[in-house]
Every structure is written in structure tokens, then in C-alpha cells.
N, C-alpha and C positions, 0 to 999 in steps of 0.2 A: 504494500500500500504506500503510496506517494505521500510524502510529509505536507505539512500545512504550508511548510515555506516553498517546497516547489510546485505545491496547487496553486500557490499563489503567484509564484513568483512565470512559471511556463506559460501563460496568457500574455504577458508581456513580453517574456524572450523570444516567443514563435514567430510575434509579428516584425519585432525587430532584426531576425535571422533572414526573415521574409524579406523584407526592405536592403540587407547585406545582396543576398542572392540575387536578386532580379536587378538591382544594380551592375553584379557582376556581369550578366548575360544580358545586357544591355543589345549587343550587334544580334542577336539572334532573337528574332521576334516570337515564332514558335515556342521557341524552348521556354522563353520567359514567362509568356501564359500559364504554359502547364506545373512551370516553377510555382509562377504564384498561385494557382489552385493548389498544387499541392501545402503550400505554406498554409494556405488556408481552410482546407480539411483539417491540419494536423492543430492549426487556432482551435476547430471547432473541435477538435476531443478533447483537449485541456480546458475546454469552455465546458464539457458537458463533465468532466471529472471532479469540476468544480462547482458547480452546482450540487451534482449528488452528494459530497462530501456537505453541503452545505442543508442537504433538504433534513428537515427535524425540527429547525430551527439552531442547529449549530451556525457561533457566527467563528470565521477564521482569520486569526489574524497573526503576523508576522512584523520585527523589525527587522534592518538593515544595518551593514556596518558595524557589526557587533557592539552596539548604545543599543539601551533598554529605552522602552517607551516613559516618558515622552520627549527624547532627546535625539531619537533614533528616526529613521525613514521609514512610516510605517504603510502597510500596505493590509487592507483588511475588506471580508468579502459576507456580507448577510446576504439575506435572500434577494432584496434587492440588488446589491451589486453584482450578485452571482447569474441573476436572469437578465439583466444587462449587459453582461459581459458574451454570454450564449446569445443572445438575440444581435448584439455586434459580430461574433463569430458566424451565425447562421445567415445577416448578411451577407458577411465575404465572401461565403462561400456561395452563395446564389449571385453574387455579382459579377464572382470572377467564371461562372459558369456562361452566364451573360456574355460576357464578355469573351468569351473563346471565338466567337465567330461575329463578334461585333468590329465592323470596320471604322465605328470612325475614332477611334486612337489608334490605327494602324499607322506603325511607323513615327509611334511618340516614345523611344523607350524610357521615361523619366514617368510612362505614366502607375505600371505597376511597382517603383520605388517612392512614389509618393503616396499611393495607396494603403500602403502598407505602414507607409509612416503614421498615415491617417490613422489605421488599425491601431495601430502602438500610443497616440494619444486619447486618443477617445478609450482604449480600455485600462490607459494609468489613470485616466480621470476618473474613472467608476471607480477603482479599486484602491486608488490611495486615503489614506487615513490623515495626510496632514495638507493642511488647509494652502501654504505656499506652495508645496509640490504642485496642489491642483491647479494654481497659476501657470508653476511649468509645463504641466499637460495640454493644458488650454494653448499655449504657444507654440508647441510640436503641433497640433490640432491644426492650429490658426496657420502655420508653416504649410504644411501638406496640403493642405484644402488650400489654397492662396495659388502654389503649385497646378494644383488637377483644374481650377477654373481658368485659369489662361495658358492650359496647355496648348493649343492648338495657335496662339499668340495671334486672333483675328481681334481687329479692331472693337469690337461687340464686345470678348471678353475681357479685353485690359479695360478698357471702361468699366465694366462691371466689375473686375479682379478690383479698382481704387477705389470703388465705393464700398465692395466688400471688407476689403484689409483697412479702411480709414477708420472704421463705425468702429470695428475689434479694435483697433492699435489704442482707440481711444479711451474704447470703455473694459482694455484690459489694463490699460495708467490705472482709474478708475478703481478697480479691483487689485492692485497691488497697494495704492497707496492704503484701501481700506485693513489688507492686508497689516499694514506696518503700523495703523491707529491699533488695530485688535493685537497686535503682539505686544505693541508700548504701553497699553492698558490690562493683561494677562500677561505679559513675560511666556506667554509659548504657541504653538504654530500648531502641537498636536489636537485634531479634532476630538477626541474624545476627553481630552486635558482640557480641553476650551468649553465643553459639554459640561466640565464641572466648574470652569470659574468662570464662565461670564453670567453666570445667574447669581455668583455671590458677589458684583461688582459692585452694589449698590450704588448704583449709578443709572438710575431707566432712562434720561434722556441721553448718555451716551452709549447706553447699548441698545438704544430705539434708532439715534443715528448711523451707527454701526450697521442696524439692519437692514435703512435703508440703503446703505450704499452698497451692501453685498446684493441687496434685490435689484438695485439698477443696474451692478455691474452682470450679474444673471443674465437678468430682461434683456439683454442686446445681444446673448448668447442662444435665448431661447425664442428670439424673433415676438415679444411681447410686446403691446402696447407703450408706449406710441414708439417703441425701439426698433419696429418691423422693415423699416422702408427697405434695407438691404437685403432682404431674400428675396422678395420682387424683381428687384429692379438688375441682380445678377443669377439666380439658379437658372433662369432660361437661357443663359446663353451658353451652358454646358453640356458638354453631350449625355448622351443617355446614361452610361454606366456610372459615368460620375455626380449625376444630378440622382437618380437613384441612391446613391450611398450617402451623399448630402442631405436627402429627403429625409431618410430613414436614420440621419445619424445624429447632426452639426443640433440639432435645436435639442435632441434631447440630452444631452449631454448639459444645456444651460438648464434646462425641468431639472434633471439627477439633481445639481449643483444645490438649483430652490430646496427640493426636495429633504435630499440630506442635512442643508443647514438649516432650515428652520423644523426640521424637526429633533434634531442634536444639537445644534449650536443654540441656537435664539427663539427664547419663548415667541409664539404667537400670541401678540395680546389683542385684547377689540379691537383697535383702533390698527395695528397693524395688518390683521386677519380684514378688514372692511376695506384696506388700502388694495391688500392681493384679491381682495373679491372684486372688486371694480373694474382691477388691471385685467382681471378672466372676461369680465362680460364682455368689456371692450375692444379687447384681440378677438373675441367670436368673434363678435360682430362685424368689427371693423375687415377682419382676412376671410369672411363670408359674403360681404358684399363685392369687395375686391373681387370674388371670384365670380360673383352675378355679371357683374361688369366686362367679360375678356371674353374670347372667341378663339386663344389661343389656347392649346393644352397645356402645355406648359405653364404657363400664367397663372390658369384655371386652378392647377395642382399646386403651384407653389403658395398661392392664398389662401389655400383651404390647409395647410402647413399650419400658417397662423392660427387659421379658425379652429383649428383643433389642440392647437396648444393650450388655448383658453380653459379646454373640460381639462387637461391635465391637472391645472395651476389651482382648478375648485379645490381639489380636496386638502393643496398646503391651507387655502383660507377657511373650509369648516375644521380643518384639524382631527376629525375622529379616524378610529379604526377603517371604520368602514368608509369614509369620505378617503383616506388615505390608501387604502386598498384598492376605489375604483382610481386614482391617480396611476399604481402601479399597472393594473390591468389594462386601461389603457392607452398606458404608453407603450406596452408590449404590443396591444394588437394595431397600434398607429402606424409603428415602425413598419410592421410586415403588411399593409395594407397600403399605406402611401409609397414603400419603394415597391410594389406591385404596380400597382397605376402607374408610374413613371417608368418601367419596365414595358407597360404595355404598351403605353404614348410614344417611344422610342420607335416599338414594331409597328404602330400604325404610320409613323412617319416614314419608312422605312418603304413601308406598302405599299403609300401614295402619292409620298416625294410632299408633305408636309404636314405641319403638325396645327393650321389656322384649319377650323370647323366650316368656314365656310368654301373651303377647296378641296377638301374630300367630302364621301359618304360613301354604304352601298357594302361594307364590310361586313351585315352581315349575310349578304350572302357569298362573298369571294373570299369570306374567311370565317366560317360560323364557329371555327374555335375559338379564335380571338376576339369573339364577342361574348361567348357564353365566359370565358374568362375572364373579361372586362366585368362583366355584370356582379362577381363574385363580390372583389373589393371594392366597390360604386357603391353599392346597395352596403354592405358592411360600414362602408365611411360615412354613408350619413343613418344608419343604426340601425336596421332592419332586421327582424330577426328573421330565421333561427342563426344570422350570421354573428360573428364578435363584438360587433361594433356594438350591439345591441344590448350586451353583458355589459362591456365598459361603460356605457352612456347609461343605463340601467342603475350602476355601483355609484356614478356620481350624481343622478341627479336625485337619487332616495335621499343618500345625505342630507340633500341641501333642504328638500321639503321638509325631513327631521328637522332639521338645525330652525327651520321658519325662514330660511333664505331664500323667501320665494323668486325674486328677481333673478338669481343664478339659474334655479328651474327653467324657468319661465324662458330665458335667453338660450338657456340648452337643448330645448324642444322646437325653437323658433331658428335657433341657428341649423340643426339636423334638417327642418323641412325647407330651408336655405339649401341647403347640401342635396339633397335629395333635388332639387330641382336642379343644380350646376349637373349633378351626375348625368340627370335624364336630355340636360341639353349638348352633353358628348353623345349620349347613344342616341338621339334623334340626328345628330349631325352628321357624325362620324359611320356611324352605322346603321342607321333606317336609312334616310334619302337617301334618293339615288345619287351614283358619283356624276361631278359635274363634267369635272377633266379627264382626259387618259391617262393612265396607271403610267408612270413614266418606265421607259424600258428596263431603266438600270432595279428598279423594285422587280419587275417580272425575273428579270435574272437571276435575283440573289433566292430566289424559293429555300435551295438547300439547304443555303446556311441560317435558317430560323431552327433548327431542330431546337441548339441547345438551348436557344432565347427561352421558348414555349415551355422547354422542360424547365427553367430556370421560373417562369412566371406560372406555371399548374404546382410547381411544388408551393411557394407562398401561397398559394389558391389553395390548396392542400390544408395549409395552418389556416389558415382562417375558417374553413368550414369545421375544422377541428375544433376548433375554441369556441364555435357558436354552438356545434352538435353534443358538447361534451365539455361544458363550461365548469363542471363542478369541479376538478381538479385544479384549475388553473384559478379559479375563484379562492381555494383553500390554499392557494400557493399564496394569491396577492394578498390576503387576508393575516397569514402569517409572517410575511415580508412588514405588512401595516404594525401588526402586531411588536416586531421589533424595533419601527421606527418610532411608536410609541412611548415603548417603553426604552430610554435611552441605558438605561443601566446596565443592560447586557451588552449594547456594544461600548460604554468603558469597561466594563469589567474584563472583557476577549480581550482589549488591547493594553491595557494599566496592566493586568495580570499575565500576560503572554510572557514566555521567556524569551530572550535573543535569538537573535538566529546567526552561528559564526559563519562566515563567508569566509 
């Protein structure tokens, strides 16, 4: 049996191995694919090794550098980190599947060594235990992803690459300086060390300021209100594989962030809990209309990004169990359902040489797979049962009518039948009317190479009927994940009480 420190520690060295190797095989395009699929199979069994070690309710934790905690590098994994970390891994690995026979990063080879980098920040950021590292994560993150949107170096995405990297460069200042008030005011960095003293700081107007500024610096990580404008205005101009991994990654990583510290670090009190309600109703709404508004798919998708970050962000402001459990649930099923749709927008542009609704239609009868696929994660995005969506939007909006928060309700059920409409005006566009234009040659060509696409977007299609058909397991997973971000004592006590680990 593998020890706690290399459960912990192998989800980060695989993708870092990963990001070595595909660098090296750089001249050879081939070889480099199947390098990084494999890199990223072998992410996704350390991701599932790490989970099971974790399911019970064990939470696992490790330091570094032989320092004990809290002086040490800690790296620590509960349920929520652990299904994080799996749901990052079971991307890559549908992505890079994707991607086998996806042409348009042919001939980038810088693209599967930034991917991987990508991989390696986003899963230090789930798993680290101290609050600065998670800045360093963020900036490997912000690094990589910076990389993948102006790969192809067209005018469209360096525009979009400076409005991306400006919004982060500023509001990660933002988050480091707040960083350096919370160490000068505690004397330490370790999040579960911070879990015990900033609630004895006796100080609420500087640990209320403190909150706000770790929430703002979040907010602009997890495309919130009014911090959204930069996923708009650059996810479209990336190609498929990597607006997919974007979709399904970059925002949730700023949720974890919320998520972890205001339920470990910084009490929710009324007034701060009404400030994160506000900020939810307002990303619905605001990344729902945005999406009423466009005719492009991409556009479509990347506001409905927003609008959906909004039901995550409910249950940090009712705070309960169960308000916190439908946060965990879904953000699980967000992730596999938004990089499905931008998986399948890829193939349809692909089909008909574009991704604007008013230049195609007619898919579904020259492709009745790729419509009854479409229809799976459509229908789940805006809640429909017996699909996922239906569970997660279920888990937050009982809360909130407990809580008497009727307005969050209210906004959740208004914003879904929002969705439900953006959805049905893809499949009336895209796929009932007839096509206006001819199928350009170069899509009739490529038929062969959709195998692996279609396998890559039925297996997502797969999880999500899973999780609607057969909710209870995954309900008692998010319920026990809530359960320990509840109650903080067990994750200080995993990591204050953890012995070293000698390196």
C-alpha cells in the first residue's frame, strides 16, 4: 500500500514528469500525443488511488522538507480535494483523447508542455495546505493557461491573451498582498494554523477586511461578478481542446479557493454571507443573459460558465451541510458537462466550417449522434432530470428555501429556465433547421478522424447520465466532503498532528 506522502505527493509529480517529457519530444508530433495521454492515464490512477485512500472520511495529509507542520510545505487531500483532483485527472485524460486527432494545435509543440503545466497547477492548488503556496499555484496556473490561449499567436488571441493575463496579474498583487496582511496579523501561512488563529484575533473589522480581499482576489479567479468580463471576451478565441480544459478547469479552481477558505479560514458572518449571496445572484444573472444575447457557440458557452458559477458560490453564503454539499456536487457535475458542450461545439464547427448559429443547421440528420449527445449535457446544464444537473440544482436550491433565502431560489429556477432556453436555441439552430450553406469540403474529409472526438464526448455523456441515474452515491460523497468542511477540526487535526515526511 502507497504511503500518504506518495498519495499525495504522485498527482503532482505525474503531471510535472508529463510537462518534462513532451517537452523533450517536442520534433515529433505523434509520439508527443500519445506521451501525453499516457502521462495522463497514469495522473488519472494516482487520482483514483487517492480518492479511495480518502473515501470514509479519512482526510490525508503530508509535510515537506523535513519541518513539521506548521512551518513545513504542506500538502493535504479530504474528500473534496480528492474529487477534485480525479475530476482534473478524468479531464486530461478525455482531453488528450480529444485531442489525438484534433488538428488545430497541429504543429504547436509547446502545446502539450503547457498542458501539463496547466495539470500541475491547478492540482497543487486543490491539494496544498498553505495559503502562499496556493498563490504559487495560481501563477504556474496563470503561466500555462497564458501559454495555451495565444498558442497559435493570431491576432484575436494576443488581444484576448492581455486582457486575460492583465485582470490575473492584477488581482493576483491583490491576493498576495492580502497574503502578507494575514501573515503580519497571525505570524503563519499554514491553512489549518490560520483555521485556529484568525478566529482568536479579536479583531472582526480586520478579519472582515481580510475576507474581503481574499473574496475579491477569488472573484476574478472564478469569473464572479462584476470580475467576469475576461472569460468572455478571451475563451472564444481558443481552440477546442484548450477552451474545453479552460471551461472545465480555470474558474473552478477560484470556487475551491472560496470554498476552502471561508469554510476553514474565515467565519461567514451575516453580513458577509449576504455580501457572497448577492455576488451569486448577480453572476446568474448577469453570465445568463450574456448568453441570451450571442449566436455564437462559443460565446453562448463561455457565459453560461458564469451563470453557473453563481449556484456554486450559494452554498459558501447559506453555509450549511447541505447548502455546502450541493456546492461540491455541482461543481463536479459543471466541470464534466461544460467541457462536454465545448467538446461538442468544436465537432460541430468542424462539420460545418463554423461555430455562428446562424451559418449552420441540419445536424441532426447528417449526424444524429452528435445530436443525441448534445442533448445529454444541454438538458443537464440547465437541470432537467433524470440528468445531474438536476441533483446539483436540487442540493442548492432546498438550502436556500430552508435558510428563507428566497431571492437565491427564486434567481436559480429563473436563471435554469434562462438556460434551458440558450440550450434549445443551439439545437433549433445548429441542429433542426435546415443547413443554409454547403458543408465545406475540408469537414466532409476529415469523417475518420472524429472517432476519438465522439469517444472522448459519449464517455462525459456516460458521467453525466451516471450521476443523474444513480445520484445516491455521489450525493453521500458530496454530503461527506460538506461534512468535513464543516466541521474544521479534523482537517487541523490531519495536518497539526501529521508526522514529517523525510525527503
Amino acid at each position: 500500500m502507497m504511503s500518504a506522502h506518495a498519495l499525495l505527493t504522485a498527482p503532482v509529480a505525474i503531471p510535472l514528469a508529463g510537462l518534462a517529457l513532451t517537452t523533450l519530444l517536442w520534433r515529433n508530433a505523434r509520439l508527443q500525443r500519445f506521451a501525453s495521454l499516457a502521462a495522463s492515464i497514469l495522473f488519472l490512477l494516482s487520482a483514483v488511488a487517492l480518492l479511495k485512500a480518502t473515501m470514509g472520511g479519512t482526510i490525508l495529509a503530508t509535510q515537506f522538507g523535513s519541518w513539521e507542520a506548521p512551518f513545513g510545505i504542506s500538502f493535504v487531500a479530504d474528500n473534496l480535494a480528492s474529487a477534485m483532483v480525479l475530476i482534473t485527472a478524468i479531464m486530461a485524460v478525455v482531453v488528450a483523447v480529444y485531442q489525438l486527432t484534433d488538428s488545430e494545435d497541429s504543429g504547436r509543440p509547446m502545446f502539450h508542455p503547457l498542458y501539463h503545466g496547466l495539470l500541475l497547477g491547478v492540482t497543487g492548488a486543490f491539494m496544498t495546505g498553505d495559503i502562499f503556496n496556493m498563490y504559487v499555484w495560481f501563477e504556474i496556473m496563470l503561466i500555462s493557461s497564458f501559454g495555451l490561449l495565444v498558442l497559435n499567436g493570431t491576432k484575436e488571441q494576443l488581444d484576448a491573451g492581455v486582457k486575460y493575463v492583465m485582470l490575473n496579474l492584477v488581482m493576483t498583487t491583490v491576493f498576495l498582498v492580502a497574503v502578507a496582511f494575514l501573515y503580519g496579523a497571525t505570524g503563519t501561512l499554514n491553512m489549518a494554523d490560520l483555521a485556529s488563529k484568525v478566529p482568536a484575533m479579536g479583531n472582526a473589522g480586520l478579519v472582515t477586511t481580510l475576507a474581503i480581499l481574499f473574496l475579491l482576489a477569488f472573484a476574478s479567479k472564478a469569473a464572479l461578478f462584476p470580475l467576469f468580463f475576461w472569460l468572455p471576451a478571451s475563451y472564444h478565441t481558443a481552440s477546442t481542446p484548450v477552451l474545453a480544459i479552460f471551461a472545465a478547469l480555470l474558474t473552478k479552481v477560484g470556487v475551491y479557493a472560496i470554498v476552502r477558505c471561508f469554510s476553514l479560514i474565515f467565519p461567514v458572518t451575516e453580513g458577509l454571507a449576504g455580501i457572497i449571496g448577492v455576488i451569486a445572484a448577480l453572476t446568474m444573472i448577469t453570465g445568463v443573459l450574456g448568453a441570451a444575447s450571442h449566436f455564437d457557440i462559443r460565446k453562448i458557452l463561455s457565459f453560461h460558465i458564469i451563470s453557473q458559477i453563481g449556484y456554486m458560490l450559494v452554498g459558501v453564503a447559506i453555509a450549511t451541510p447541505l447548502a455546502l454539499a450541493g456546492s461540491v456536487l455541482y461543481i463536479v457535475h459543471h466541470i464534466i458537462v461544460k467541457a462536454n458542450l465545448f467538446l461538442i461545439g468544436g465537432i460541430v464547427s468542424r462539420k460545418t466550417g463554423s461555430y455562428h448559429l446562424k451559418n449552420i443547421g441540419g445536424l441532426h440528420r447528417t449526424a444524429p449522434l452528435l445530436a443525441i449527445l448534445f442533448c445529454i449535457p444541454a438538458l443537464s446544464l440547465a437541470g432537467l432530470p433524470p440528468l445531474s444537473g438536476f441533483w446539483a440544482k436540487y442540493l442548492v436550491i432546498k438550502p436556500s428555501l430552508d435558510a428563507g433565502d428566497w431571492y437565491l431560489a427564486i434567481t436559480a429556477l429563473a436563471v435554469g429556465l434562462l438556460t434551458l432556453y440558450s440550450m434549445l436555441k443551439i439545437w433549433n439552430e445548429a441542429f433542426w433547421k435546415a443547413q443554409k450553406s454547403p458543408v465545406p469540403a475540408s469537414a466532409e474529409a476529415s469523417k475518420a478522424s472524429f472517432t476519438a472526438q465522439y469517444v472522448a464526448i459519449a464517455a462525459l455523456s456516460a458521467m453525466t447520465l451516471t450521476i443523474g441515474l444513480n445520484p445516491e452515491p455521489f450525493v453521500a460523497f458530496s454530503m461527506e466532503a460538506a461534512s468535513q468542511l464543516s466541521d474544521s477540526s479534523r482537517y487541523i487535526n490531519a495536518v497539526l498532528e501529521v508526522p514529517h515526511a523525510h525527503n
